[in-house]
C-alpha positions as CSV (number, residue, x, y, z in Angstrom):
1,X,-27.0,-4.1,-78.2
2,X,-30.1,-4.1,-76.2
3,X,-29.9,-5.4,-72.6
4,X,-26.3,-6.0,-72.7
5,X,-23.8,-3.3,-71.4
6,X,-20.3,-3.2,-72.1
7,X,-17.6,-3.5,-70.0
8,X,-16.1,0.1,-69.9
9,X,-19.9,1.2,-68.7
10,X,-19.2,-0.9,-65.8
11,X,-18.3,2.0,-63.6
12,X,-19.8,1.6,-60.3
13,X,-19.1,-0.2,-57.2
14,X,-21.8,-3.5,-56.8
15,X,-24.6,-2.5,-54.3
16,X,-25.1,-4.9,-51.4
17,X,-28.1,-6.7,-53.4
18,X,-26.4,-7.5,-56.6
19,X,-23.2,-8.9,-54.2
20,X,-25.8,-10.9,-52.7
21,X,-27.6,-12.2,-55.9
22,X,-23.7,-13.3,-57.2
23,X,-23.9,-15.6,-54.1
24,X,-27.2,-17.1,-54.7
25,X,-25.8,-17.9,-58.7
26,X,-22.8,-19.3,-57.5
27,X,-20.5,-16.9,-58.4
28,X,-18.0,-16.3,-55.7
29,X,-14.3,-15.4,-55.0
30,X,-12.7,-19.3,-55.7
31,X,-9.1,-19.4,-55.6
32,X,-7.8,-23.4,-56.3
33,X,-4.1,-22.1,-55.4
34,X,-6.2,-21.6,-51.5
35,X,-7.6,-25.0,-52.0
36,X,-4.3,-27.1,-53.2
37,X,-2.8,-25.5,-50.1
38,X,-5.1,-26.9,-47.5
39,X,-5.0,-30.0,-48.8
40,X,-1.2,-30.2,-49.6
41,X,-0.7,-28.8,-45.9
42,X,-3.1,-31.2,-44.0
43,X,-1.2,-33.8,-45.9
44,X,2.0,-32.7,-44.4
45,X,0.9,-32.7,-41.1
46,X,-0.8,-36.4,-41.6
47,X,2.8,-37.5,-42.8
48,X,4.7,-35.8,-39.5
49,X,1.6,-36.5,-37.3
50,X,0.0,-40.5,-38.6
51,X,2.3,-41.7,-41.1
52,X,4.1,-44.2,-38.3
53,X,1.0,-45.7,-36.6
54,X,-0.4,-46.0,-40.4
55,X,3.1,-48.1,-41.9
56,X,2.7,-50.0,-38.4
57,X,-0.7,-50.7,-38.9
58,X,-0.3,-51.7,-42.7
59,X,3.0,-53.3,-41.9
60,X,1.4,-56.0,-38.7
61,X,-1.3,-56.6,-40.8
62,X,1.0,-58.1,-43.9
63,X,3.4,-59.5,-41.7
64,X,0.5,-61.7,-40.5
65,X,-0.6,-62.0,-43.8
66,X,2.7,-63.7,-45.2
67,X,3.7,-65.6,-42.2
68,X,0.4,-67.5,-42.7
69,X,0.3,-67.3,-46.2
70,X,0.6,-71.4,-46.4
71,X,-2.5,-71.7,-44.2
72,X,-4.6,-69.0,-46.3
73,X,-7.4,-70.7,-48.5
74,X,-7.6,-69.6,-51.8
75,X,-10.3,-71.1,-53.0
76,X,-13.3,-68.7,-54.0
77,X,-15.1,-68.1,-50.7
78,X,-11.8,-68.0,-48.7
79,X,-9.9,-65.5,-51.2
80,X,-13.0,-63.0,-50.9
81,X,-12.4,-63.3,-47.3
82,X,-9.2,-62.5,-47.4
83,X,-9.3,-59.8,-49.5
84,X,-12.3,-57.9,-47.3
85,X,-10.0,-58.6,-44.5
86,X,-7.2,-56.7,-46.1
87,X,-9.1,-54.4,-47.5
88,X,-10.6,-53.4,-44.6
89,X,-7.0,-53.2,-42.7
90,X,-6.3,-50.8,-45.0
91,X,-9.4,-48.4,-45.4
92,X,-9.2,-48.7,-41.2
93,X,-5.7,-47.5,-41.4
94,X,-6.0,-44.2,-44.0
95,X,-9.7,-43.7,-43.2
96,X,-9.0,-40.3,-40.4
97,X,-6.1,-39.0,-43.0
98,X,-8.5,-39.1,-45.6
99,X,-11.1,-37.5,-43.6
100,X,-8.7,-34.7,-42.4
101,X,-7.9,-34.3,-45.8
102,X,-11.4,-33.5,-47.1
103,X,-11.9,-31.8,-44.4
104,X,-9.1,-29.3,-45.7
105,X,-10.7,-28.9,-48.9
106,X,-13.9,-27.7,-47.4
107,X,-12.3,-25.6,-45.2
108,X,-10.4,-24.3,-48.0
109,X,-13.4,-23.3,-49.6
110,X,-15.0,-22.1,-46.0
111,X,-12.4,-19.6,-45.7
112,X,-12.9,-17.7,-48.9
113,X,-16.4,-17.6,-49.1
114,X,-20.0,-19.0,-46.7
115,X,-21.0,-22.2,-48.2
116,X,-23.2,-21.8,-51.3
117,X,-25.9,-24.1,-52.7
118,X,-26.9,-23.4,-56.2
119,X,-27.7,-25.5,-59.4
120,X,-27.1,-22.6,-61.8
121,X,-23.8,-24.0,-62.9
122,X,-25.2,-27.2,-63.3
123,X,-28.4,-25.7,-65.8
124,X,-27.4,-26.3,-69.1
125,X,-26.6,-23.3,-71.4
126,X,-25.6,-22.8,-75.2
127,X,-22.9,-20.5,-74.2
128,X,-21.5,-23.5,-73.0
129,X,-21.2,-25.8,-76.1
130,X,-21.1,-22.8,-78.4
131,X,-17.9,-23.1,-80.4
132,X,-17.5,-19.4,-80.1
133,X,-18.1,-18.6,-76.9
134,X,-15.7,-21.6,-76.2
135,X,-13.1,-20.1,-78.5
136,X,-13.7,-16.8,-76.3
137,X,-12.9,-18.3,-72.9
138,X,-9.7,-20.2,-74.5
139,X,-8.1,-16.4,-75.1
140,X,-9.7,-14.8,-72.7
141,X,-7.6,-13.0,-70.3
142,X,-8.2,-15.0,-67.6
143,X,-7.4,-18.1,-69.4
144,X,-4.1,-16.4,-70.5
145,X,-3.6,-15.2,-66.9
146,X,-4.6,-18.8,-65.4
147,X,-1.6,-20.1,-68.1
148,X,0.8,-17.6,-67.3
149,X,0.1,-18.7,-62.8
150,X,0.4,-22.0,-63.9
151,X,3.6,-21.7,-65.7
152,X,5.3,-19.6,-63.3
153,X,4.0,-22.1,-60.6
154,X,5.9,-24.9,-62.4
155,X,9.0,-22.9,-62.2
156,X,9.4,-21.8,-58.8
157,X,8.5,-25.1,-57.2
158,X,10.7,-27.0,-60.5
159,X,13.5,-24.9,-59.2
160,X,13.2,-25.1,-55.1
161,X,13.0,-28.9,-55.7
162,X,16.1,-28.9,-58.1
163,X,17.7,-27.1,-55.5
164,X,17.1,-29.5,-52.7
165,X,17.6,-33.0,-54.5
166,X,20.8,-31.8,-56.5
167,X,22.9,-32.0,-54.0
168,X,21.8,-35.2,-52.5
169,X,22.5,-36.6,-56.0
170,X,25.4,-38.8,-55.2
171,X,23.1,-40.4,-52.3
172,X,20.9,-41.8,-54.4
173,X,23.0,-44.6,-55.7
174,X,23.4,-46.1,-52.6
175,X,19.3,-46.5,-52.0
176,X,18.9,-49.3,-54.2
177,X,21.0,-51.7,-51.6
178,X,19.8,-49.9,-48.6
179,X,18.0,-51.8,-45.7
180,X,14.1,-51.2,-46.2
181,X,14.3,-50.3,-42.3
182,X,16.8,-47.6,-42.9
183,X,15.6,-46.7,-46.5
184,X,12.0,-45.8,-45.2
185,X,12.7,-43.0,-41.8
186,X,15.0,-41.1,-45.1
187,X,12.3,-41.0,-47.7
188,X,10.0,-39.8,-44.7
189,X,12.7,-37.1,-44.2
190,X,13.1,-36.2,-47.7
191,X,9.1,-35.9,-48.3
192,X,8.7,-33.6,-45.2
193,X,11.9,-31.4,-46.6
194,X,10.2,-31.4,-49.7
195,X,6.5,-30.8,-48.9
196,X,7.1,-28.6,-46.1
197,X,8.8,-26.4,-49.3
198,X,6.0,-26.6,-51.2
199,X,3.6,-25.9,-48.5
200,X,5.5,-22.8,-47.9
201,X,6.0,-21.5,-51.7
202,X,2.1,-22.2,-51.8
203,X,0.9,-19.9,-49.1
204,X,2.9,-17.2,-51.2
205,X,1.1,-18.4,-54.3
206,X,-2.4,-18.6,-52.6
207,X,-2.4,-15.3,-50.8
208,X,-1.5,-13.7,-54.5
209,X,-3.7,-15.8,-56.4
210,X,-6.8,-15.2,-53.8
211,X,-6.0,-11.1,-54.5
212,X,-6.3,-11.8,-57.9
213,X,-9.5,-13.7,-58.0
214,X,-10.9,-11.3,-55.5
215,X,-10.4,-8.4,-57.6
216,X,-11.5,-10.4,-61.1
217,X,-14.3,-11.1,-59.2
218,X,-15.4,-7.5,-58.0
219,X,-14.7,-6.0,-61.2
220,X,-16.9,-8.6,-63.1
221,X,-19.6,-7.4,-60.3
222,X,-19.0,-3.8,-61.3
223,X,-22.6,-2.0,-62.5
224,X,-23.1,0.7,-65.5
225,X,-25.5,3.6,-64.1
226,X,-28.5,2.1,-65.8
227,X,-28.6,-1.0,-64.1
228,X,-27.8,0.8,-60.6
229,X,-31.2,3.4,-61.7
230,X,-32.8,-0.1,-62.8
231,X,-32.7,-1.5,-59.6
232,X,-33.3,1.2,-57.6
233,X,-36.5,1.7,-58.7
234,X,-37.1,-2.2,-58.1
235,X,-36.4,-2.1,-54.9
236,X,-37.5,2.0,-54.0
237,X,-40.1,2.0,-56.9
238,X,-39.9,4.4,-59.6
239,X,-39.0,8.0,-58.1
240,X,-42.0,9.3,-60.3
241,X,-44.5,7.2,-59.1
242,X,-43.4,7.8,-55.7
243,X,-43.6,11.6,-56.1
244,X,-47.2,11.6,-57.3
245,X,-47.9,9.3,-54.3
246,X,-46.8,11.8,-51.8
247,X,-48.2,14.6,-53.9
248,X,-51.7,12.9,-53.3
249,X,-51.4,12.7,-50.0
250,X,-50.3,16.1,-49.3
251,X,-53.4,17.0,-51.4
252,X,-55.6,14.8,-49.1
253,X,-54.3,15.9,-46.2
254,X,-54.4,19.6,-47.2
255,X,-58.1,19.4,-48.1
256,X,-59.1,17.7,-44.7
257,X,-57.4,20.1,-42.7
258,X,-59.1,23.0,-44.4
259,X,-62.4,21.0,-44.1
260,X,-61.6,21.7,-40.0
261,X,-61.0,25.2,-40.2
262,X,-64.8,26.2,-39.7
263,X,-64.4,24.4,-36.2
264,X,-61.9,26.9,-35.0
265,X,-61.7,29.2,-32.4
266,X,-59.5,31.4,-33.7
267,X,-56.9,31.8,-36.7
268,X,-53.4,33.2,-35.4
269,X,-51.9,34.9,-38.6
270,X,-48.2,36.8,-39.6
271,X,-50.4,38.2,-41.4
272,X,-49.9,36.7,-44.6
273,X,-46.8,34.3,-43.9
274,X,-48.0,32.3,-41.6
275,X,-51.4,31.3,-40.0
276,X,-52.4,28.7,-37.4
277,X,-56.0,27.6,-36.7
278,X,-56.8,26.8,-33.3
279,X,-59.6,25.7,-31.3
280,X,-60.4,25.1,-27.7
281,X,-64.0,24.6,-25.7
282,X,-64.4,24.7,-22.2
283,X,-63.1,21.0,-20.8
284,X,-60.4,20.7,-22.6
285,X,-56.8,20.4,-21.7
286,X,-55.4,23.1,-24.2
287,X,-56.1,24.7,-27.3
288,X,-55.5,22.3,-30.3
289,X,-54.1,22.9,-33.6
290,X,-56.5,21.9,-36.4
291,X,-54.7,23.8,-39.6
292,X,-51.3,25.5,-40.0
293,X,-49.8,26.7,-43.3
294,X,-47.5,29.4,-45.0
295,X,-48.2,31.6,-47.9
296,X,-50.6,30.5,-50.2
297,X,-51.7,27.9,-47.7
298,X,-52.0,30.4,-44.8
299,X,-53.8,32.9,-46.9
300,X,-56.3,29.7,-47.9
301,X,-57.0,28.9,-44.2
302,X,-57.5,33.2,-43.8
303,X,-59.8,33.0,-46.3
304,X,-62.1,29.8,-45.3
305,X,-61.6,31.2,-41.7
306,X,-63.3,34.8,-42.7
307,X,-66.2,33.3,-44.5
308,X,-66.9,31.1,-41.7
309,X,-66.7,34.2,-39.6
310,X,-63.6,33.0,-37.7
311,X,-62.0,35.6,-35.6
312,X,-58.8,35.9,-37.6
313,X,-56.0,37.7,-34.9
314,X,-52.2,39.4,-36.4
315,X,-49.6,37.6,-34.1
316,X,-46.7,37.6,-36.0
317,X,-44.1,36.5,-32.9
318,X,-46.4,33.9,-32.2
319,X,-47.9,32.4,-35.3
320,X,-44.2,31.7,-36.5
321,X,-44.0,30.4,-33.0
322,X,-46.9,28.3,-33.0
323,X,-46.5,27.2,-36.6
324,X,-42.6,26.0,-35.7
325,X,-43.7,23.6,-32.8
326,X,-46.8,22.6,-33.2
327,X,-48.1,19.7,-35.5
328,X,-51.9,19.6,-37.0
329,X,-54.0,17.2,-34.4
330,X,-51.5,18.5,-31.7
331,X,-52.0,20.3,-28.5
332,X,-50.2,23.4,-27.6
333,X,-47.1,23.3,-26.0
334,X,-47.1,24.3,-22.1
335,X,-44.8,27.4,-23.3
336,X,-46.9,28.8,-25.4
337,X,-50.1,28.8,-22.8
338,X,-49.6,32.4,-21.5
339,X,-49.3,34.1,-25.4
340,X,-52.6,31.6,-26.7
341,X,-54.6,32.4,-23.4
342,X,-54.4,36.2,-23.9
343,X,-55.8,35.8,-27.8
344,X,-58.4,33.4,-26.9
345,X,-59.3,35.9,-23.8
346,X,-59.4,38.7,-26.3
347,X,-61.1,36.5,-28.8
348,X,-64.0,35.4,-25.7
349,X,-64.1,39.3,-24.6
350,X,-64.6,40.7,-28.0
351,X,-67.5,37.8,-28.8
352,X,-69.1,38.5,-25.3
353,X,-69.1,42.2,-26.6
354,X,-71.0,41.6,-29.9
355,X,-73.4,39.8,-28.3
């Protein structure tokens, strides 16, 4: 099963890249309990909040309708007329509930995830017409959990619903001769009792669902070790490379710094721990450091420093000193001034001496 690993490999938690790479697919936390809510709740508030200026608005516009109705033209050009006239009534009348209600929906989306724009889902794929692969999603557990929410959904809100209208029972018989302007403010009051319910028994619903879906969703993001080593080294770069990289440049650097060793003044050893080269001509501010190193290293730069017939001094206080604080190219610090002085006065003397 090449490139393909199993879901019990799937031990680790999702780096911040492969999170990030689920969003530009598409595939984000989507809970349609959330979204049913928003919409079912902005309805509810449209019924408390618009419902009488909309059944005014509806009801002026037939009244005026049917108390001309005699006068109204029917003929072709006349009932088109009359029907854009109505129909526009109407759309003028629902138009801001509707708006406020698709407005909920994208809020409802909004709130469990930054908007996403992808065609992924909409690139065609054999797994999707595949007979097997459709048989697999149809008993998947998902699906059976999806059947299981949806079913459990139907029962609570069957019940609540049972409870509220069974006891109003005997008051429906007497709607059918009830006044239309008494009959209406009661089915209002009945549809708030009963979507207010609803809307509460949702939230419930949602807030579980969304937990579900969240963690679904995180655990299908889940990596195996190999693809968390694969894309390391796609982002990093493979650890090898990278170590024969720096090995190069330590190699580089090592062999110009030994190249500078002839220029020194003088070489500062532990004796054979440390050793620091260091160089200083009249004019300059201080001595600077052209070559430190330990063990092999510092008996390499003892070595290039005697055949060049550098003065090689045994300071073990201050070539661990030196080789602690001071970086190659660097000046010496103003604390060490007094110690290098006295060796590059001793060095000077001893030179003065020979000659």
């Amino acid at each position: 099963m090449a490139g393909e690993d199993d879901d019990s490999e799937r031990t680790e938690d999702p780096t911040q890249k492969r999170l990030d790479e689920a969003l530009k697919r598409g595939d984000v936390v989507k809970s349609q309990e959330v979204n049913t809510w928003f919409v079912l709740g902005t309805a509810t508030l449209i019924l408390m909040s618009f419902s009488g200026s909309m059944s005014s608005s509806i009801l002026t516009m037939l009244r005026g309708l049917l108390a001309h109705a005699g006068g109204i033209p029917v003929d072709g050009r006349g009932l088109v007329q009359m029907m854009q006239t109505l129909g526009a009534g109407i759309i003028g009348a629902v138009a801001l509930p509707f708006a406020l209600i698709a407005l909920a929906a994208v809020a409802g989306n909004m709130v469990q995830h930054r908007l996403v724009w992808s065609i992924e889902g909409l690139t065609p794929k054999l797994s999707k017409i595949s007979p097997g692969a459709g048989f697999g999603r149809m008993f998947s557990k998902i699906a059976l959990a999806n059947f299981v929410k949806g079913l459990l959904k139907l029962l609570v809100l069957g019940s609540v619903m049972t409870a509220i209208l069974w006891p109003k029972r005997n008051e429906f018989d007497a709607v059918v001769a009830m006044d239309p302007a008494v009959l209406m403010p009661l089915v209002k009051s009945l549809s708030l009792e009963l979507l207010g319910t609803v809307v509460a028994i949702l939230a419930i619903l949602a807030a579980v669902d969304y937990l579900f879906q969240y963690r679904t969703w995180y655990e299908r993001q889940k990596m195996s070790l190999r693809e968390m080593k694969e894309e390391f080294r796609q982002t990093e770069g493979d650890p090898a490379v990278k170590a024969k990289i720096r090995q190069l440049r330590v190699q580089r650097s090592r062999k110009r710094m030994m190249s500078d060793v002839p220029k020194a003044s003088v070489v500062i050893t532990n004796p054979t721990h440390f050793a620091v080269a260091l160089q200083y001509d009249r004019g300059m501010n201080a001595p600077l450091c052209l070559a430190k190193g330990a063990d092999n290293i510092a008996l390499k730069i003892r070595e290039v420093a005697e055949a060049h017939d550098i003065p090689v001094v045994e300071n073990p206080p201050l070539a661990r000193a030196l080789y602690a604080t001071v970086e190659i190219e660097q000046e010496v610090p103003p604390e060490h001034y007094k110690a290098v002085a006295e060796v590059i006065g001793y060095v000077m003397r001893l030179k003065g001496a020979m000659r």
